[in-house]
PDB file of N, CA, C and O in Angstrom:
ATOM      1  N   UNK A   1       4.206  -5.579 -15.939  1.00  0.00           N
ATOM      2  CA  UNK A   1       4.664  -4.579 -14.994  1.00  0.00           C
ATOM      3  C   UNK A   1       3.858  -4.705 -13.701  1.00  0.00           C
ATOM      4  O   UNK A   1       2.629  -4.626 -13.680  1.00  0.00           O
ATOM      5  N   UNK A   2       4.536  -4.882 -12.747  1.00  0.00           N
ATOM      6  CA  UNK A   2       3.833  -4.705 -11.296  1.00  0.00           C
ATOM      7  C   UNK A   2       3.160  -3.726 -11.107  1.00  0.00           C
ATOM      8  O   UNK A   2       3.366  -2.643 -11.655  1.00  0.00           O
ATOM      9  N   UNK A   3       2.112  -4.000 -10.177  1.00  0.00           N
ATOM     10  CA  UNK A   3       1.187  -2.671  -9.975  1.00  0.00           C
ATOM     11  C   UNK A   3       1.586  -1.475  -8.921  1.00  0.00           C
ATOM     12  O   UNK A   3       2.040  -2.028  -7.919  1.00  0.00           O
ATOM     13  N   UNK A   4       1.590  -0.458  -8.808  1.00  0.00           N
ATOM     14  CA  UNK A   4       2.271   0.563  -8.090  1.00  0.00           C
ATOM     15  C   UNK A   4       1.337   0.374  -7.169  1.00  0.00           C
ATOM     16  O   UNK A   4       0.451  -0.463  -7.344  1.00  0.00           O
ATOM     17  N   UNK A   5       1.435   1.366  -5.719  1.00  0.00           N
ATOM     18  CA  UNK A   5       0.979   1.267  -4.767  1.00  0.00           C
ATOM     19  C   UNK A   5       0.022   2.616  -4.697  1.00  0.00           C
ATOM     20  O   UNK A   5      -1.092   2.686  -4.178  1.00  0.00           O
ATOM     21  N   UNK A   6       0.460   3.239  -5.091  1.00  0.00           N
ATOM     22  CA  UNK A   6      -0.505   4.661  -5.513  1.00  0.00           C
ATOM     23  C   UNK A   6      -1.466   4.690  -6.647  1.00  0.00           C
ATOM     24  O   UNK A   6      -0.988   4.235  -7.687  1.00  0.00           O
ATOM     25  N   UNK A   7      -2.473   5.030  -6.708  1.00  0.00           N
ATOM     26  CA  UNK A   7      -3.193   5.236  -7.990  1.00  0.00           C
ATOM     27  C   UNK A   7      -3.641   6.862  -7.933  1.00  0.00           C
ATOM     28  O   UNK A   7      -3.122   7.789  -7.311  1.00  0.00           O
ATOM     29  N   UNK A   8      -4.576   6.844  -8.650  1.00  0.00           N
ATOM     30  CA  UNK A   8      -4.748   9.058  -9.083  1.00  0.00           C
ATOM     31  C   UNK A   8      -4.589   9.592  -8.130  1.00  0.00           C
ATOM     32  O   UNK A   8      -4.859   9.026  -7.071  1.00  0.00           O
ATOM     33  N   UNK A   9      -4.143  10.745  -8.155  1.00  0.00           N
ATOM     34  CA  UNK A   9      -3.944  11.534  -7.461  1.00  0.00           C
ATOM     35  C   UNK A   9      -5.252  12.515  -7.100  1.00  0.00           C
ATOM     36  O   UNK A   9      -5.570  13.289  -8.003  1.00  0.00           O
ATOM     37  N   UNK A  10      -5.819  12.547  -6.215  1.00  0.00           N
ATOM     38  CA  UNK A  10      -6.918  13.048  -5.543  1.00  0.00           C
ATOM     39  C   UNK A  10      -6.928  14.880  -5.820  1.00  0.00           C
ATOM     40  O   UNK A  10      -6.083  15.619  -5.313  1.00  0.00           O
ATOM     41  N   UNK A  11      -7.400  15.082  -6.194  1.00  0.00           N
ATOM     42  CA  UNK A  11      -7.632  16.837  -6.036  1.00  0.00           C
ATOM     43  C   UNK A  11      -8.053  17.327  -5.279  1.00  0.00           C
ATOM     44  O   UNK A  11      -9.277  17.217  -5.355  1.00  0.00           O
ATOM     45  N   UNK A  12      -7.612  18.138  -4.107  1.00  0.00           N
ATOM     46  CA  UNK A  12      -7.496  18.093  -2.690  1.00  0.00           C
ATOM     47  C   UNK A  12      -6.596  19.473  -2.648  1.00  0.00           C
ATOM     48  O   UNK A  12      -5.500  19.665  -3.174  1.00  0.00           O
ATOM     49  N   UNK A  13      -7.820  20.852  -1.441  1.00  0.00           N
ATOM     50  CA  UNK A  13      -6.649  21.814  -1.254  1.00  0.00           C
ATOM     51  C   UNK A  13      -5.857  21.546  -0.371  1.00  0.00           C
ATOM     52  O   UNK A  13      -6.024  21.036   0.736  1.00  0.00           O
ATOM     53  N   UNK A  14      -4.649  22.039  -1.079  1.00  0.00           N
ATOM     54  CA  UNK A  14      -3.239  21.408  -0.372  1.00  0.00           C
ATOM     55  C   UNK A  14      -2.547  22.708   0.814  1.00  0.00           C
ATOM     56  O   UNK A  14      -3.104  23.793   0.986  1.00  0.00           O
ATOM     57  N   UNK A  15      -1.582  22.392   1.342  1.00  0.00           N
ATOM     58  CA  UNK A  15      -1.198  22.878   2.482  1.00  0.00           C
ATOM     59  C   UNK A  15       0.377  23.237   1.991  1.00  0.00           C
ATOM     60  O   UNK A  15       0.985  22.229   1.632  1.00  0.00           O
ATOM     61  N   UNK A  16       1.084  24.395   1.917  1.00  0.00           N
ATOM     62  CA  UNK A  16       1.885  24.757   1.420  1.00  0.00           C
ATOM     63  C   UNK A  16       3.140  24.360   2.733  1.00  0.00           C
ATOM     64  O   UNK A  16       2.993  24.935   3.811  1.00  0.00           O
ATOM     65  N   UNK A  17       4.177  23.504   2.587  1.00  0.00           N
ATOM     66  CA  UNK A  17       5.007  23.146   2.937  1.00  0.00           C
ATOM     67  C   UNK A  17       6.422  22.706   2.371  1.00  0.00           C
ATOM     68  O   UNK A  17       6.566  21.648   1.758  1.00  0.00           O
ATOM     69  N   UNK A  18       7.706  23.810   2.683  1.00  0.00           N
ATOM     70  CA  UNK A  18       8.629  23.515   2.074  1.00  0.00           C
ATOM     71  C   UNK A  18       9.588  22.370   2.563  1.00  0.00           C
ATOM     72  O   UNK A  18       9.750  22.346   3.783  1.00  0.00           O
ATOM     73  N   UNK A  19      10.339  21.292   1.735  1.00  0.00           N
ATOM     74  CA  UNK A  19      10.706  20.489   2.144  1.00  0.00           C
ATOM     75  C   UNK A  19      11.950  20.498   0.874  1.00  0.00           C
ATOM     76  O   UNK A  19      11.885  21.021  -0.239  1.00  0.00           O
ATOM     77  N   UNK A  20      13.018  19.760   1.468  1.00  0.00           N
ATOM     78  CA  UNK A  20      14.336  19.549   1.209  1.00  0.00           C
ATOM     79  C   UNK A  20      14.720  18.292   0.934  1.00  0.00           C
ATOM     80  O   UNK A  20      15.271  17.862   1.948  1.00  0.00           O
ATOM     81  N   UNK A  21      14.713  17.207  -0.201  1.00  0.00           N
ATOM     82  CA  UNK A  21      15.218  16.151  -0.464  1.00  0.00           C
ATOM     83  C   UNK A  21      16.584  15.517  -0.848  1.00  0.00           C
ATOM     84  O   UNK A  21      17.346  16.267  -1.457  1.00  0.00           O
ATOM     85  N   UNK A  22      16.861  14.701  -0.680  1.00  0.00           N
ATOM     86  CA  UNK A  22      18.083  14.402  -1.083  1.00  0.00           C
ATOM     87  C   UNK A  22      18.311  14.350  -2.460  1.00  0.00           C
ATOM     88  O   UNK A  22      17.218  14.266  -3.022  1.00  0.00           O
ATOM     89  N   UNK A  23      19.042  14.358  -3.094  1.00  0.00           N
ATOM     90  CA  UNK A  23      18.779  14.043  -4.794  1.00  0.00           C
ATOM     91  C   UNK A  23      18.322  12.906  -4.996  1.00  0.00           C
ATOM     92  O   UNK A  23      17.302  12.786  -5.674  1.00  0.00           O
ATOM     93  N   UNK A  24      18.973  11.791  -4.451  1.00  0.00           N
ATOM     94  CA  UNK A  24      18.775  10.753  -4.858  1.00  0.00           C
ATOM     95  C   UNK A  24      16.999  10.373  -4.437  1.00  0.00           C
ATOM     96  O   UNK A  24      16.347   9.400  -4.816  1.00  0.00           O
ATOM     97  N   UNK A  25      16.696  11.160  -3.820  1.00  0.00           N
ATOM     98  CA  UNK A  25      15.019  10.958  -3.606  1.00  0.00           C
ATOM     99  C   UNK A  25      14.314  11.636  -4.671  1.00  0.00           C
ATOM    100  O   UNK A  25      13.430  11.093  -5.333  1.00  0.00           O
ATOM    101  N   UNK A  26      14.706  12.817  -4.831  1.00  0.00           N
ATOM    102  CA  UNK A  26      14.063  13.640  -5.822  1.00  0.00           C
ATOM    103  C   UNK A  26      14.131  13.038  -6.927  1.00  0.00           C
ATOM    104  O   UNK A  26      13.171  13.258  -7.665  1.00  0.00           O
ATOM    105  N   UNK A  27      15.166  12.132  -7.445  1.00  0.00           N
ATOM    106  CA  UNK A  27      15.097  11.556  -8.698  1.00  0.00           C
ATOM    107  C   UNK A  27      14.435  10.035  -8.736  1.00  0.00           C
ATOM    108  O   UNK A  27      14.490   9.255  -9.687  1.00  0.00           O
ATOM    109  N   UNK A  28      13.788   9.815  -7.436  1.00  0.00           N
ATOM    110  CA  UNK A  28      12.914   8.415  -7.513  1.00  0.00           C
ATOM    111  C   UNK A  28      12.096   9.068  -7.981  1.00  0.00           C
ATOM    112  O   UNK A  28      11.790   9.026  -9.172  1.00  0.00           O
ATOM    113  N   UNK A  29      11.422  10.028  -6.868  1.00  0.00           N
ATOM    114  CA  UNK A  29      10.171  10.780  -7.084  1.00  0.00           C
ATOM    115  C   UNK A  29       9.738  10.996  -8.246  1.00  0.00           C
ATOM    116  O   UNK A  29       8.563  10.756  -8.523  1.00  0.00           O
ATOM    117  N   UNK A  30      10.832  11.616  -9.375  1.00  0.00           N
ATOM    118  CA  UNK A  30      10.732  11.748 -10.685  1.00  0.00           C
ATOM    119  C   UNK A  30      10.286  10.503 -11.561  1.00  0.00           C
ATOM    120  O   UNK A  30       9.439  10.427 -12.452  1.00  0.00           O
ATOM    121  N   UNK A  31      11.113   9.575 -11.027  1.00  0.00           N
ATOM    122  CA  UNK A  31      10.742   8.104 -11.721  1.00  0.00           C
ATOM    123  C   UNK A  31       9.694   7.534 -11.219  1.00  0.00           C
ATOM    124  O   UNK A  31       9.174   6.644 -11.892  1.00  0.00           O
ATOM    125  N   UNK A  32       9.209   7.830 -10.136  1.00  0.00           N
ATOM    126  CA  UNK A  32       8.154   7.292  -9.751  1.00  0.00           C
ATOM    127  C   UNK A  32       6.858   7.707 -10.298  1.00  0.00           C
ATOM    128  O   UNK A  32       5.858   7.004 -10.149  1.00  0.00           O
ATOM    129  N   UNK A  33       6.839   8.919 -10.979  1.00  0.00           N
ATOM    130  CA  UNK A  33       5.867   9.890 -10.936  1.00  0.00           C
ATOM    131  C   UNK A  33       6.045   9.629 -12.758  1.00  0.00           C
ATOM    132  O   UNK A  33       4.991   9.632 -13.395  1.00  0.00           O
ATOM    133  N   UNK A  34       7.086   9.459 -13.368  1.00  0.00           N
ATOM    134  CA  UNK A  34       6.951   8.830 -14.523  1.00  0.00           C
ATOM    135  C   UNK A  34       6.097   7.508 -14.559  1.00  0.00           C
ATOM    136  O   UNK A  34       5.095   7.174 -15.191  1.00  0.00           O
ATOM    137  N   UNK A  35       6.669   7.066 -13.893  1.00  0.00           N
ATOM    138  CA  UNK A  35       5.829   5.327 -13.889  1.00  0.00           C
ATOM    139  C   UNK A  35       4.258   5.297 -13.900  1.00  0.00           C
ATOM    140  O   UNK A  35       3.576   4.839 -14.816  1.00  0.00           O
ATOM    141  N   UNK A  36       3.839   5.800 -12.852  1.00  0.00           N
ATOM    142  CA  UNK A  36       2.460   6.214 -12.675  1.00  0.00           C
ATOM    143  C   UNK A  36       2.115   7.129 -13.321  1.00  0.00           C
ATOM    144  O   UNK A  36       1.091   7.750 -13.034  1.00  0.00           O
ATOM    145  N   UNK A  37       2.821   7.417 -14.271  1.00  0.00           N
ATOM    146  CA  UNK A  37       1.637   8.563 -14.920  1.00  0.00           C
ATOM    147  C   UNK A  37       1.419   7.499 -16.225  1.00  0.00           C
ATOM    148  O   UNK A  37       0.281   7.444 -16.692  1.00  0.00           O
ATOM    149  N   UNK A  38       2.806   6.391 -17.009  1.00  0.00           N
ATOM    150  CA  UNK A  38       2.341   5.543 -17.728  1.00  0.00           C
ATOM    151  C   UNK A  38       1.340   4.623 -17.391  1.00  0.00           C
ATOM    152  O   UNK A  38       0.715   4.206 -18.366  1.00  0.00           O
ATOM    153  N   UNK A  39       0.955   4.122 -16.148  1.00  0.00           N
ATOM    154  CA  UNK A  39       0.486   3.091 -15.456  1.00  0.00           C
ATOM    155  C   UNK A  39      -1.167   3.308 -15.435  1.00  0.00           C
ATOM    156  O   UNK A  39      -2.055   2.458 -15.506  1.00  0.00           O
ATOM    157  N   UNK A  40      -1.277   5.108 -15.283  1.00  0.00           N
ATOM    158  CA  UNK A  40      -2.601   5.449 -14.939  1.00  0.00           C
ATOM    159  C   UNK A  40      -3.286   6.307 -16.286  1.00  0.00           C
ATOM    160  O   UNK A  40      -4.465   6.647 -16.376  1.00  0.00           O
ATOM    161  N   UNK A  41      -2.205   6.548 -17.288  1.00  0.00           N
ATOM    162  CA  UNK A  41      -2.187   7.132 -18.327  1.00  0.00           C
ATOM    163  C   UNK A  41      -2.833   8.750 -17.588  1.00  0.00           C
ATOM    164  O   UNK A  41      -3.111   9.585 -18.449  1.00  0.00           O
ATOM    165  N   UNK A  42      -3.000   9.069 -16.525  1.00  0.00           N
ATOM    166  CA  UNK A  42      -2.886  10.664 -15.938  1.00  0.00           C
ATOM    167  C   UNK A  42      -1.399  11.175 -15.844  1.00  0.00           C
ATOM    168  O   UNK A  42      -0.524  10.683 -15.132  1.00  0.00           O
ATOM    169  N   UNK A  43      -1.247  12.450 -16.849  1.00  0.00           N
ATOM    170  CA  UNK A  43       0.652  12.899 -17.025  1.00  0.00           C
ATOM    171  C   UNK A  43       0.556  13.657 -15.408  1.00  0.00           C
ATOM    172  O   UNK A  43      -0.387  14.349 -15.023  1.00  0.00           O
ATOM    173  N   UNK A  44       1.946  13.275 -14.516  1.00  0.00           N
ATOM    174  CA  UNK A  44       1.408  14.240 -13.690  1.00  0.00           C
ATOM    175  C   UNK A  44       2.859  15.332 -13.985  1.00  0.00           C
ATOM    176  O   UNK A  44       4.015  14.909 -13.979  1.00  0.00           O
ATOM    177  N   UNK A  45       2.525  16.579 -14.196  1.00  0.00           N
ATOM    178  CA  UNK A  45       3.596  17.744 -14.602  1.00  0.00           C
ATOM    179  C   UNK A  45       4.385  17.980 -13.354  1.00  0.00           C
ATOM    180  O   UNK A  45       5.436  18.532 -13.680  1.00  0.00           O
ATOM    181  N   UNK A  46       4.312  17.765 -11.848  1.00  0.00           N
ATOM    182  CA  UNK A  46       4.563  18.489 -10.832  1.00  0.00           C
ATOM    183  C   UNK A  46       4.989  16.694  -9.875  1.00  0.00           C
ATOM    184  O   UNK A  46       4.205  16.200  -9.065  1.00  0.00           O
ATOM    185  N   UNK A  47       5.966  16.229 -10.152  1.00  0.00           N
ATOM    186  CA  UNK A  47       6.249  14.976  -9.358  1.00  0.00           C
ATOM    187  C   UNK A  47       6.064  15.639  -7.842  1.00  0.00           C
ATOM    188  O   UNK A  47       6.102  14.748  -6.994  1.00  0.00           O
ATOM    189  N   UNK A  48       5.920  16.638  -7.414  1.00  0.00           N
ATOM    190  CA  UNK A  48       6.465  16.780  -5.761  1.00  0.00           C
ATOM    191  C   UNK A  48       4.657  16.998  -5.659  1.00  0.00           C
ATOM    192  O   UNK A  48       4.156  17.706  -4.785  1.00  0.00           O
ATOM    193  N   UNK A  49       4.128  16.525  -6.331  1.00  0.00           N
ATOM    194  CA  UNK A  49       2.259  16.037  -5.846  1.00  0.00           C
ATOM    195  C   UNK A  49       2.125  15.091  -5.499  1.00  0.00           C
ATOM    196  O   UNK A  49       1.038  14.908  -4.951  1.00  0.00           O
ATOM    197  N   UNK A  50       3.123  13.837  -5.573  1.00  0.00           N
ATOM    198  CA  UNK A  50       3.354  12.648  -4.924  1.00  0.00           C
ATOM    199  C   UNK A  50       3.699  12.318  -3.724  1.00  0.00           C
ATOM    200  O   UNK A  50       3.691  11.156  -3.319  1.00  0.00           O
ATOM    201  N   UNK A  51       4.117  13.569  -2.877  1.00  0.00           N
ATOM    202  CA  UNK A  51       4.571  13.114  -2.010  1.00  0.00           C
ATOM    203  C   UNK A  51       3.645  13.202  -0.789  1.00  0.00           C
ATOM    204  O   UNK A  51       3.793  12.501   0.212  1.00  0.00           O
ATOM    205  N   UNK A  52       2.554  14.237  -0.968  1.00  0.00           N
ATOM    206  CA  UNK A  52       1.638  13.712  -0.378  1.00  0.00           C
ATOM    207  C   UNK A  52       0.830  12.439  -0.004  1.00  0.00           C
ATOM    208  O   UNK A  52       0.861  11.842   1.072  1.00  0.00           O
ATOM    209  N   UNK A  53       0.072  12.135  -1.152  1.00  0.00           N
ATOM    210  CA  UNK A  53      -0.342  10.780  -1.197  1.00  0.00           C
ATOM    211  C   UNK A  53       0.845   9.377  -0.477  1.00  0.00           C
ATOM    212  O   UNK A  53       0.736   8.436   0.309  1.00  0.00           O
ATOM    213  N   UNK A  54       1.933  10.005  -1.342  1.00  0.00           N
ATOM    214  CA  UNK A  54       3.202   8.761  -0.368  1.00  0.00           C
ATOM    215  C   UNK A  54       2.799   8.670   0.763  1.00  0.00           C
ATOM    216  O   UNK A  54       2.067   7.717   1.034  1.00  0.00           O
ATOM    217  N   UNK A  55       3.200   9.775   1.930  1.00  0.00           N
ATOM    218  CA  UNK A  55       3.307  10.456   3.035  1.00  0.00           C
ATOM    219  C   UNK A  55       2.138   9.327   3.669  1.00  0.00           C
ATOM    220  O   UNK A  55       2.403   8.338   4.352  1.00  0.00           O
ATOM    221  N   UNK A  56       0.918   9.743   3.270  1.00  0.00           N
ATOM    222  CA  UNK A  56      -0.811   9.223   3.275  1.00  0.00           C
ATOM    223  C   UNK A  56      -0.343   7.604   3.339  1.00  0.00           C
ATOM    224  O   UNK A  56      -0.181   6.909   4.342  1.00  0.00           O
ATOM    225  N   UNK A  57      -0.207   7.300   2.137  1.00  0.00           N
ATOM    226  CA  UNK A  57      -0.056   5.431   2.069  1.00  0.00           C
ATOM    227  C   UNK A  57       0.926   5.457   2.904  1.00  0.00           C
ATOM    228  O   UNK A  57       0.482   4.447   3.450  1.00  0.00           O
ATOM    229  N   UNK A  58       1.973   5.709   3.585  1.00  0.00           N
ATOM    230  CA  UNK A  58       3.145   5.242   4.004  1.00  0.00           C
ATOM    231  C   UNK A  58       2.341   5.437   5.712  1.00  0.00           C
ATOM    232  O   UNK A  58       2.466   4.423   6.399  1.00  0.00           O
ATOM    233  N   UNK A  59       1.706   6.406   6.271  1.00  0.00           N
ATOM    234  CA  UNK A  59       1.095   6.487   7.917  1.00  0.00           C
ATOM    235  C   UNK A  59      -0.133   5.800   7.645  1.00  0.00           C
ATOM    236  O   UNK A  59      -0.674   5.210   8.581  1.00  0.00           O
ATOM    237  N   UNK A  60      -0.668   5.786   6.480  1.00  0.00           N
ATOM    238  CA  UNK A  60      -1.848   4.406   6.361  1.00  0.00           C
ATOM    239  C   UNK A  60      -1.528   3.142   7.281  1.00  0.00           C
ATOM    240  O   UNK A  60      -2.095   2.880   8.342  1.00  0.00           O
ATOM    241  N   UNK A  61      -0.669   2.523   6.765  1.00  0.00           N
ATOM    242  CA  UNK A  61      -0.464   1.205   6.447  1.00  0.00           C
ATOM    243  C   UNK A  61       0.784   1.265   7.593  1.00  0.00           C
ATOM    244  O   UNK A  61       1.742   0.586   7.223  1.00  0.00           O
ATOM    245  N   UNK A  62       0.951   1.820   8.689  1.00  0.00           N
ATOM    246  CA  UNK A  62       1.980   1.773   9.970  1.00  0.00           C
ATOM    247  C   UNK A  62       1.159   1.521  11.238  1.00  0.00           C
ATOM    248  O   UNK A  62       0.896   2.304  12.150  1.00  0.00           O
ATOM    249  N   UNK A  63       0.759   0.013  11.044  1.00  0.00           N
ATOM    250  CA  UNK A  63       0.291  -0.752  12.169  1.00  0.00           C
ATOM    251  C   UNK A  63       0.415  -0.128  13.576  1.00  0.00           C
ATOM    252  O   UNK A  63      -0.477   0.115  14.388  1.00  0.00           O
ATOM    253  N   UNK A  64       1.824   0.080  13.663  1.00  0.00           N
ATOM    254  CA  UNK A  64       2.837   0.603  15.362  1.00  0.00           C
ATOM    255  C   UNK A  64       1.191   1.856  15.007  1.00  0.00           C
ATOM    256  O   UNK A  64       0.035   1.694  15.396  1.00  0.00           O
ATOM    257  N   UNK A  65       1.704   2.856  14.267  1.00  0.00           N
ATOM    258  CA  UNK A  65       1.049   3.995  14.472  1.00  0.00           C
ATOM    259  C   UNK A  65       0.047   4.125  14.473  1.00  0.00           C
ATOM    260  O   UNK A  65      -0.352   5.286  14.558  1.00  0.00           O
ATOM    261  N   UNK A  66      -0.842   3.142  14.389  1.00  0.00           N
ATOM    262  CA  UNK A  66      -2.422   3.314  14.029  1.00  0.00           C
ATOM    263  C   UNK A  66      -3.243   2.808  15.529  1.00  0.00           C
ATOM    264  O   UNK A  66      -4.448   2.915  15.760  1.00  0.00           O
ATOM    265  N   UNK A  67      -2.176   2.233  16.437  1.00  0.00           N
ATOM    266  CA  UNK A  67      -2.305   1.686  17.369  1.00  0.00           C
ATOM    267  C   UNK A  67      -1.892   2.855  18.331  1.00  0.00           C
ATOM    268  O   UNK A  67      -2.447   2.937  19.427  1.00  0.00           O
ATOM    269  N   UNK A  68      -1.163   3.545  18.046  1.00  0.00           N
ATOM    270  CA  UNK A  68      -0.547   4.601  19.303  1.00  0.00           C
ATOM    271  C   UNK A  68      -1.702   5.488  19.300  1.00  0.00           C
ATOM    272  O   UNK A  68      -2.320   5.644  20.354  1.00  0.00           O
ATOM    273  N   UNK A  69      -2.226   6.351  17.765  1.00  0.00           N
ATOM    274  CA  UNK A  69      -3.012   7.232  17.677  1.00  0.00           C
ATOM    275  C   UNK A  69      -3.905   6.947  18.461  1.00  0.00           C
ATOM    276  O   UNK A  69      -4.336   7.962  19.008  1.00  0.00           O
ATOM    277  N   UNK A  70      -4.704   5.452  18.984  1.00  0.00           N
ATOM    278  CA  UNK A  70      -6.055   5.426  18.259  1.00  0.00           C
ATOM    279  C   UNK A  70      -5.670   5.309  20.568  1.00  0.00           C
ATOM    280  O   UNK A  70      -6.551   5.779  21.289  1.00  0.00           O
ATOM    281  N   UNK A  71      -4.624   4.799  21.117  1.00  0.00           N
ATOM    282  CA  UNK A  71      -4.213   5.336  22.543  1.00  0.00           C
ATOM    283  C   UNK A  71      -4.253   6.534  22.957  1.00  0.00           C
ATOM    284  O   UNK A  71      -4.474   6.787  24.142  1.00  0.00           O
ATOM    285  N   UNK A  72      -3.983   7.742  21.775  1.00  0.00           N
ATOM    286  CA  UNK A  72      -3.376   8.669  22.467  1.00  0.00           C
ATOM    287  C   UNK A  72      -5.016   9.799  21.994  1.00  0.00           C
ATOM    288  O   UNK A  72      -5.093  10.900  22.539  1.00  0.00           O
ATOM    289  N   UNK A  73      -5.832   9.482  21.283  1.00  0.00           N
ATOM    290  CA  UNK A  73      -7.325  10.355  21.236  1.00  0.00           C
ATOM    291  C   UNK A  73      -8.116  10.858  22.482  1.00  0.00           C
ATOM    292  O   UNK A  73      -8.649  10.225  23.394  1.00  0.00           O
ATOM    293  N   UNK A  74      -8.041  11.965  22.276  1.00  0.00           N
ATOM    294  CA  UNK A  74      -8.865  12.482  23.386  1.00  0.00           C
ATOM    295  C   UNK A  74     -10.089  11.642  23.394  1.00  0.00           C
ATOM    296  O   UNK A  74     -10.742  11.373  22.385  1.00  0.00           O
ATOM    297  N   UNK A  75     -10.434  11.130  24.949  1.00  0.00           N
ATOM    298  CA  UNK A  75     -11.892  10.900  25.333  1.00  0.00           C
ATOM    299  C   UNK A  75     -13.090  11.995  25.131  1.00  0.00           C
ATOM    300  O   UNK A  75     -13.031  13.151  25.550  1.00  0.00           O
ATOM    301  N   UNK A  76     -14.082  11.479  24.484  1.00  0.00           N
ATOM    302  CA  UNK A  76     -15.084  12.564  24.601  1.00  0.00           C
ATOM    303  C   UNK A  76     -15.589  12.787  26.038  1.00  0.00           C
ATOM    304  O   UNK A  76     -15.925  11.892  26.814  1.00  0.00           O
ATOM    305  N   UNK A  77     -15.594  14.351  26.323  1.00  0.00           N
ATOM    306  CA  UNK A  77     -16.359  14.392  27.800  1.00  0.00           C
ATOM    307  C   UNK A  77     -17.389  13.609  27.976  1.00  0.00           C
ATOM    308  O   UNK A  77     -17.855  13.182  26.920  1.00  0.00           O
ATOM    309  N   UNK A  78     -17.916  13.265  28.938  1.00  0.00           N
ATOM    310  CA  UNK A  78     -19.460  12.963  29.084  1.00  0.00           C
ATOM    311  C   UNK A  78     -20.486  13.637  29.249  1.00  0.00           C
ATOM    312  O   UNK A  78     -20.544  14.020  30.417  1.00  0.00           O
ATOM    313  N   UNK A  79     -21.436  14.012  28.569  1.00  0.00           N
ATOM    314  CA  UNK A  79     -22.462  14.540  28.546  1.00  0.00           C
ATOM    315  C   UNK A  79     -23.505  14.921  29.623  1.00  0.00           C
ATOM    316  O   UNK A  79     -24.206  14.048  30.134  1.00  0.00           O
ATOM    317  N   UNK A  80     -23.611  16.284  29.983  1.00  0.00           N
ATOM    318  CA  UNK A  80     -24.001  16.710  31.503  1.00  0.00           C
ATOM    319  C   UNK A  80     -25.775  16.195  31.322  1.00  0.00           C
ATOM    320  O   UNK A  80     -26.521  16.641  30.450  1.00  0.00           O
ATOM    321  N   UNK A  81     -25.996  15.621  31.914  1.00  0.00           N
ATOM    322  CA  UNK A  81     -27.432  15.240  32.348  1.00  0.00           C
ATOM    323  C   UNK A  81     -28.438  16.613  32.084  1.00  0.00           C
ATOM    324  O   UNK A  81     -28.483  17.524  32.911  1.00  0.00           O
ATOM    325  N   UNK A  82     -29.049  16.622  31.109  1.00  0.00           N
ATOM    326  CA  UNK A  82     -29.914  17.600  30.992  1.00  0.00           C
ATOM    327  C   UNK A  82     -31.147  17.726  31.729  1.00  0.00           C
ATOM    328  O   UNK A  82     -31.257  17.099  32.783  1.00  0.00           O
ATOM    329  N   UNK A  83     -32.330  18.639  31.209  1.00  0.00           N
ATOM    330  CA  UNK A  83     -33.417  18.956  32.222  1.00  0.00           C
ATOM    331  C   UNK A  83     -34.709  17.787  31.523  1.00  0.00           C
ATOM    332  O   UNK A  83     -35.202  17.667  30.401  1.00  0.00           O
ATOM    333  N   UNK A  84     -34.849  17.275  32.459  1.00  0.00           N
ATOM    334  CA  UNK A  84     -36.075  16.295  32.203  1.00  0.00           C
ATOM    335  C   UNK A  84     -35.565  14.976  32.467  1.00  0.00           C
ATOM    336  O   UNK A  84     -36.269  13.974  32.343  1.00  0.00           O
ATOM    337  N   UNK A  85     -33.918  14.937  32.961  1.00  0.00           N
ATOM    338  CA  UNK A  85     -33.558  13.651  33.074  1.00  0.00           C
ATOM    339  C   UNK A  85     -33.553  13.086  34.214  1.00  0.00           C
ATOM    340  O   UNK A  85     -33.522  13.756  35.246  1.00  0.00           O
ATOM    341  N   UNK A  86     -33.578  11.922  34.214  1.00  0.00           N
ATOM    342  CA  UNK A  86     -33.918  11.229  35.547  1.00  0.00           C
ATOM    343  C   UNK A  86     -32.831  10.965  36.000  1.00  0.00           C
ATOM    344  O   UNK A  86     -32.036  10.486  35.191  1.00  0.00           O
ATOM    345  N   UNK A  87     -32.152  11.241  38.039  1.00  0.00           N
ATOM    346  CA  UNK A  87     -31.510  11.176  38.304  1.00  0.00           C
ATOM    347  C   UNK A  87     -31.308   9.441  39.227  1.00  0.00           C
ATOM    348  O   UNK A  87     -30.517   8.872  39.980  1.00  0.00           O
ATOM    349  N   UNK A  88     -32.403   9.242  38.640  1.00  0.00           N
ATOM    350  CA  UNK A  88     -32.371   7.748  40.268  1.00  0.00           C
ATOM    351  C   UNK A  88     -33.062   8.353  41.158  1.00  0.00           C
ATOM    352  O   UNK A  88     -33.964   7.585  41.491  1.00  0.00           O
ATOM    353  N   UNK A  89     -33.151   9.683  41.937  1.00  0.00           N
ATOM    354  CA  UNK A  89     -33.933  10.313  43.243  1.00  0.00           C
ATOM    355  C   UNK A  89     -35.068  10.347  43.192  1.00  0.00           C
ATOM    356  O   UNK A  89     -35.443   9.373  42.538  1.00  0.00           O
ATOM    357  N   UNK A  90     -35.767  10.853  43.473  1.00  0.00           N
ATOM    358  CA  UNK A  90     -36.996  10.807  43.507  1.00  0.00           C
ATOM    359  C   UNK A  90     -37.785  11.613  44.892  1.00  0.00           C
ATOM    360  O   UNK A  90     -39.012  11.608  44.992  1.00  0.00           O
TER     361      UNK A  90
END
């Protein structure tokens, strides 16, 4: 059996968000969440705990996006010259 792309599921407080799937997703999810629970021998009771971690590996691993973010980060201000520092004057 090929190796899945997910492994345990992290225990992590989560962020309550309702979301709407298609069936035909909800019933990967299900199979997916079967698979990995044989794979990792952890049962997971609640398949829609997967979709976090998905979510996670799937903006991981999005080259385009890791490149826009890392454009679009605020600059840190620069740090105001404190007392005792030397200005060049004299």
């Amino acid at each position: 059996m090929a190796k899945l792309k997910l492994g345990a599921i992290a225990d992590d407080k989560p962020v309550k968000l309702t979301v709407e799937l298609p069936a035909a997703v909800h019933r990967d999810l299900v199979a997916y969440a079967d698979a990995l629970a044989q794979e990792t021998g952890q049962p997971i009771n609640q398949p829609a705990r997967l979709i976090a971690p998905i979510l996670a590996r799937f903006i991981a691993s999005d080259r385009a996006f890791a490149k826009m973010r890392n454009v679009m980060k605020p600059q840190a201000p620069a740090e105001p010259a404190g007392p005792g520092t030397s200005t060049g004057r004299g």
